[in-house]
C-alpha positions, 0 to 999 in steps of 0.5 A: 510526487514530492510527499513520496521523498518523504515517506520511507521507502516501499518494499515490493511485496507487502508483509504477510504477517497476521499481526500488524508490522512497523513496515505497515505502520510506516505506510498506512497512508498507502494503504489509505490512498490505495484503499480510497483508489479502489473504492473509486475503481481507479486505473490500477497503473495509474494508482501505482505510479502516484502512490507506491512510485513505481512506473508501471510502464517501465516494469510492470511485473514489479508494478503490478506485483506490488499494487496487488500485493499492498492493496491485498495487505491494505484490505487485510488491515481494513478487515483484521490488522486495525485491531492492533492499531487501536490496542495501541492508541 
């Protein structure tokens, strides 16, 4: 996971706001990745491990609290949130 250093770090739970934030700025390659993941119905452990970097096989409440909670926000800016991202373009 080396592009995972350079990415700023991952909450534990996704914003819940109705607009756009800076943290989903900030991760909008994760949520692509996550989006992309899903559409393939890939393992949902195996996807939190390589794409938010948490094993889930050492915690996984908090594995499975942020894949549900970052792949529920990815789906809330794939339907709603990329209206903010093109007023800004």
């Amino acid at each position: 996971m080396p592009d995972r250093a350079r990415r700023p770090m991952l909450a534990d739970s996704a914003p819940s706001e109705d607009r756009l934030t800076e943290y989903d700025q900030a991760h909008l390659p994760e949520y692509l990745r996550l989006l992309d993941a899903d559409r393939d119905a890939a393992p949902w452990t195996e996807v939190v491990h390589i794409v938010l970097g948490i094993d889930p096989r050492n915690e996984p409440e908090r594995a499975r609290r942020a894949y549900d909670s970052h792949l529920a926000r990815a789906r809330w800016i794939a339907d709603h949130g990329y209206h903010d991202i093109l007023r800004r373009s």
